[in-house]
C-alpha positions in Angstrom: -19.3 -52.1 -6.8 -21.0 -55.1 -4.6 -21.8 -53.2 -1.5 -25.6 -54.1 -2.4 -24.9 -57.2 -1.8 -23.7 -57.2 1.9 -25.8 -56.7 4.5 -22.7 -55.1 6.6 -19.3 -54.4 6.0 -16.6 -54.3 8.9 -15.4 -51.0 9.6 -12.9 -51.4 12.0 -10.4 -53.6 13.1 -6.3 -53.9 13.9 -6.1 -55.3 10.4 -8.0 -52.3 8.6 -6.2 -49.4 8.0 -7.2 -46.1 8.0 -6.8 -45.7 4.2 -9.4 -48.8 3.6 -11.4 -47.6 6.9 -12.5 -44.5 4.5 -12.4 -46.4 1.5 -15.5 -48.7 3.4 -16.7 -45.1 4.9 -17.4 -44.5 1.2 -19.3 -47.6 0.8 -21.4 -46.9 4.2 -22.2 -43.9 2.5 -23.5 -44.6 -1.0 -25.1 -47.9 0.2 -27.5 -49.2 2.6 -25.5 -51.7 4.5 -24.5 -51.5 8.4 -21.0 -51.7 10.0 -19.4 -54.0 12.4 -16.2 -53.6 14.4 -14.4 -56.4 15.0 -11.1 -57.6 17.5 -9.9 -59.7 14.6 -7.9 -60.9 17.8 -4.7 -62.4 16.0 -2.5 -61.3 19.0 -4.1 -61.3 23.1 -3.1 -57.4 23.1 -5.7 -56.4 20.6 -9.0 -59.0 21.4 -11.4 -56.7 22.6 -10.2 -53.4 21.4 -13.3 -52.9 18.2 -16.3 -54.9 18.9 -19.7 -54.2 17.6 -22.6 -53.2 20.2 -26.0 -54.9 19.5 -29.5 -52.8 19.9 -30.9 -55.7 21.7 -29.4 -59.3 22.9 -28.2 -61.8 20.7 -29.1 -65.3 21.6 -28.1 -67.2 18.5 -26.7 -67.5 14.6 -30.3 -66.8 13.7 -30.6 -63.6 16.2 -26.9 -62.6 14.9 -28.4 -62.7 11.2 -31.2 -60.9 11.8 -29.4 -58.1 14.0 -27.3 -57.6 10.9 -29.5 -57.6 8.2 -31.6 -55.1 10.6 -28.4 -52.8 10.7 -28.9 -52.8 14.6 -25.0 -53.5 15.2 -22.6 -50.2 15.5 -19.1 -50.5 16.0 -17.4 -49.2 19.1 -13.9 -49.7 20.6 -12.1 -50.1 24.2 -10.5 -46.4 24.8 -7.0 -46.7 25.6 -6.5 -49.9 23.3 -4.3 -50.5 20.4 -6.7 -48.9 17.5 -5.1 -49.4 14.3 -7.7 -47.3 12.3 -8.8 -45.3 14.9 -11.7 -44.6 17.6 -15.1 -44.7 16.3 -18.2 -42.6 17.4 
């Protein structure tokens, strides 16, 4: 119902299940927004295991901004990790 409003919405992390991770899949798919992936790293084990990749350098909060409202961010994960909602493409 707000998606519009977003510029992104995180699609994986350790603290996203698989039942929300479609739930947000949904979103993706209905709405123009882009996804992130994030280590949400409340425990060492699991910093680094989602991450989102960046088309180009990020320098700065402004570059951050723009490389999210541009949907140039894609989440990806560290294989063998703990993945809580699973690998992504």
């Amino acid at each position: 119902e707000h998606g519009p409003l977003f510029d992104a919405l995180e699609l994986v992390s350790n603290n996203v299940s698989r039942e929300t991770r479609k739930k947000t899949e949904h979103l993706l798919s209905r709405h123009a927004m882009g996804a992130t992936g994030s280590s949400d790293g409340h425990e060492t084990a699991v910093v680094g295991c989602y991450f989102t990749k960046f088309s180009e350098p990020v320098h700065d909060l402004a570059g951050f901004v723009a490389a999210l409202k541009g949907r140039r961010g894609r989440p990806g994960y560290r294989p063998g990790g703990p993945l809580a909602c699973g690998p992504v493409e």
